[in-house]
C-alpha positions in Angstrom: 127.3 208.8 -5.7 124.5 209.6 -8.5 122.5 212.3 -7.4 120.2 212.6 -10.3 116.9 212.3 -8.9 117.2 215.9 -7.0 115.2 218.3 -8.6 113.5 220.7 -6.9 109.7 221.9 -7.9 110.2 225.9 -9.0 106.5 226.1 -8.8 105.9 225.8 -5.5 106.3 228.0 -3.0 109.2 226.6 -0.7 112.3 228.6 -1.5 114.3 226.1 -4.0 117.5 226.2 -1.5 115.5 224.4 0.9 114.1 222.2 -1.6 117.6 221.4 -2.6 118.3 221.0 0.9 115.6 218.6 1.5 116.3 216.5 -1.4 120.5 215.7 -0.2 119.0 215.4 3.2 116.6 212.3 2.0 118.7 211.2 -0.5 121.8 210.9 2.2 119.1 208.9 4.3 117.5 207.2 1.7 120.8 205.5 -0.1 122.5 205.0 3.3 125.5 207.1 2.2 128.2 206.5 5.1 129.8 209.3 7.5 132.6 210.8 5.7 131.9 210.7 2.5 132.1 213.9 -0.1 129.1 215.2 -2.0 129.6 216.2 -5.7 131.2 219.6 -6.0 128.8 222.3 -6.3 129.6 223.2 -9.8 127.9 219.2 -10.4 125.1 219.9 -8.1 124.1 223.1 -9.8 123.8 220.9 -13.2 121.8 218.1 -11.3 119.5 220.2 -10.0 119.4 223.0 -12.6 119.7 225.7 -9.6 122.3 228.2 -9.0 125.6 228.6 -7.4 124.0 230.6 -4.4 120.9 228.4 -4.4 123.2 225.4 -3.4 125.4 227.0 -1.4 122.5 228.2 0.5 121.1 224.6 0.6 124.8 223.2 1.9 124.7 226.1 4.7 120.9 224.9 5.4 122.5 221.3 5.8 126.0 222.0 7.7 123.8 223.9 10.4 121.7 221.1 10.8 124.7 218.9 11.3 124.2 216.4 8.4 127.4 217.8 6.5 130.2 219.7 7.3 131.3 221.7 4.8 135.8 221.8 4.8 137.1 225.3 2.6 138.9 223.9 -0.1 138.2 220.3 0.6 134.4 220.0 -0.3 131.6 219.1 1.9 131.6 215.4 4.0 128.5 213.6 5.3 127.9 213.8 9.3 128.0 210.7 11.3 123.8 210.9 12.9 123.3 211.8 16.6 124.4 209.0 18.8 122.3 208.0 21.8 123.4 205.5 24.1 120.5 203.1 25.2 121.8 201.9 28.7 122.1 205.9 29.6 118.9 207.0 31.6 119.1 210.6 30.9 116.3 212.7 29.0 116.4 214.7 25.8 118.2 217.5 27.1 120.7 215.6 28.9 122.1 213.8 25.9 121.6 216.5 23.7 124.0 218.4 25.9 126.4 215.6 26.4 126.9 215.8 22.3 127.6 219.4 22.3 124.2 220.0 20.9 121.7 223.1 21.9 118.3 221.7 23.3 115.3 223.5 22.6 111.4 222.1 22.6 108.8 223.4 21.2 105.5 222.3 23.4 102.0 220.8 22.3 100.9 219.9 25.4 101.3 220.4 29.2 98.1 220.0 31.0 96.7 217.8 34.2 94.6 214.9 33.8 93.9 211.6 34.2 95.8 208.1 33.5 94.0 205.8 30.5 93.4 202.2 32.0 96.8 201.2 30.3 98.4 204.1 32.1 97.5 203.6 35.5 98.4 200.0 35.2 102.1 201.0 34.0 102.4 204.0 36.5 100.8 201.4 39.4 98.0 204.4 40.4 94.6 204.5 40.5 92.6 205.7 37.4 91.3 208.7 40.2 94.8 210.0 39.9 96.2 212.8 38.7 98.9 212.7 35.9 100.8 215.5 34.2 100.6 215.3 30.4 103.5 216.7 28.7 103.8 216.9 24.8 106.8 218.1 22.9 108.6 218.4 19.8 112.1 218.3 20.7 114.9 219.9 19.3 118.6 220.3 18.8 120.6 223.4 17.5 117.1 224.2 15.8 116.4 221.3 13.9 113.2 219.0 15.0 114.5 215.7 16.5 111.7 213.8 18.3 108.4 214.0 19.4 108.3 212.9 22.9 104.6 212.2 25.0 105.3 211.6 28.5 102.6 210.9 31.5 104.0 211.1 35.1 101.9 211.2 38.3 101.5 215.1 39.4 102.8 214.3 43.1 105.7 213.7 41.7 106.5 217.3 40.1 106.5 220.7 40.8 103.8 223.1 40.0 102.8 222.7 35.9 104.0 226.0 35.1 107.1 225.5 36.4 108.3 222.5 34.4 110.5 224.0 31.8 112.2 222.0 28.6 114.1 219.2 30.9 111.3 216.8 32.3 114.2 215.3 34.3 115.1 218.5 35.7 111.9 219.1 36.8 111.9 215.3 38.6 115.1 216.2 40.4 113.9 219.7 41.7 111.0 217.7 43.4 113.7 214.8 44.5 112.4 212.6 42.0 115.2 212.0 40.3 114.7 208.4 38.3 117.7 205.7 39.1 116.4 202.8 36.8 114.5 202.1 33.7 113.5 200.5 30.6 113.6 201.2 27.1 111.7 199.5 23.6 113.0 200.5 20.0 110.6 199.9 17.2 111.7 200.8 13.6 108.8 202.4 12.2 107.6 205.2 9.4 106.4 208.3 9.8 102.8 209.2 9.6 101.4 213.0 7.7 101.7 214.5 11.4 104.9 213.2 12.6 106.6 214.2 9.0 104.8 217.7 9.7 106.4 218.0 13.1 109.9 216.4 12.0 110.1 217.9 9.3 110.9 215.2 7.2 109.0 213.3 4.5 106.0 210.7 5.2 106.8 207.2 5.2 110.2 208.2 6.7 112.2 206.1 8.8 111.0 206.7 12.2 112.6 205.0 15.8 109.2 204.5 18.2 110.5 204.3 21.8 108.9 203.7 24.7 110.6 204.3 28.3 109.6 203.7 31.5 112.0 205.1 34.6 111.4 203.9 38.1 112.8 205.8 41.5 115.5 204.0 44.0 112.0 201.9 45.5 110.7 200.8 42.4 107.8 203.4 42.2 107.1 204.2 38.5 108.1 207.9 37.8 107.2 208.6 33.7 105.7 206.8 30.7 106.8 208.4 27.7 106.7 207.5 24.5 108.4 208.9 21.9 109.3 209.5 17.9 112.8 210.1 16.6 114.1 211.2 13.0 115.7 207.7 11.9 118.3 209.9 9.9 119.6 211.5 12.9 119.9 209.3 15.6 121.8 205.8 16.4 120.7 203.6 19.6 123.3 201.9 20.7 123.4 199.1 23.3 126.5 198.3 25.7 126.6 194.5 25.6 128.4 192.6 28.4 129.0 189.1 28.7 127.8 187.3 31.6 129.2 183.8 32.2 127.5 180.6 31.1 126.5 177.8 34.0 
């Protein structure tokens, strides 16, 4: 695996460990480089980059917490497999997050009343009168920025604003709102200047664009979120089941 093109900018101002870091982390993306396989020693990566022994040890420590590599004492340091989400599951963020042994945390831009766009009330079947809870997060997992999730759910269905804390679905199933159905669309996509800002990741990055909408035992539409994940981190994957032909 050629890892010439890392070399990190000493003239700016981001400390050159977490430039190193960033360049493996898009170059791991960028090249496709499989689960399990070993980055050059360090002695190789401090020549291709021109940094020092505790510059990329730092950067590999930077990279192992994020859970992109693990790093084995004596062995070297192996590529993760990326966050796996199961499409056919309907559990939020925090659910799944948990489920892979991962800490959620979410940082928020928005949670405010309001009231539905045209397009909005027509998903959520309410009148444009209405009024919605806006909630807009960046979501993380074990500190590193996953997602950016917008979600729009009629008010009558929650608790009080304030008290809606990082799990949306928690918040759902403390009103007994709980969501028993749903539906899911994956776009591939790249990432804008914000959503790189937020993500931390470059522009023009591979981005997932999903769109859910959950429904309660009746049929009565409970969220419209739509959301932007880290293409380098996360997997959809789809349960298939054959059904038998006429």
């Amino acid at each position: 695996m050629a890892l010439g093109k890392i070399s990190p900018d000493k003239d700016i101002k981001l400390p050159l460990y977490m430039q190193v870091a960033k360049d493996i982390r898009a170059y791991i993306s960028e090249h496709n480089i499989a689960a399990g396989d070993a980055l050059p020693p360090e002695r190789d990566l401090c020549r291709i980059t021109g940094t020092s022994r505790v510059t990329i040890r730092k950067a590999l420590d930077k990279l192992a917490e994020e859970k992109i590599v693990q790093r084995k004492q004596g062995a070297g340091t192996f590529v993760l497999p990326p966050l796996v989400h199961l499409g056919s599951d309907l559990s939020g963020f925090t659910g799944t997050a948990r489920n892979l042994g991962q800490v959620p945390q979410a940082i928020w831009i928005m949670k405010a009343y309001g009231t539905p766009t045209v397009e909005e009330a027509k998903i959520l079947k309410i009148p444009q009168t209405n009024k919605v809870v806006r909630l807009g997060r960046v979501r993380l997992s074990n500190n590193q920025p996953l997602a950016i999730e917008h979600a729009v759910v009629p008010a009558k269905l929650l608790p009080e604003i304030d008290k809606i804390s990082e799990s949306l679905y928690q918040a759902l199933r403390a009103n007994g709102n709980q969501p028993v159905t749903g539906t899911q669309k994956v776009q591939a996509s790249l990432a804008n200047p914000t959503e790189a800002g937020l993500l931390s990741i470059e522009e023009n990055s591979e981005v997932l664009r999903i769109e859910r909408r959950s429904f309660l035992q009746d049929g009565t539409p409970v969220e419209l979120t739509r959301s932007t994940y880290r293409g380098d981190r996360y997997d959809f994957i789809m349960k298939l089941e054959r059904t038998q032909l006429s």
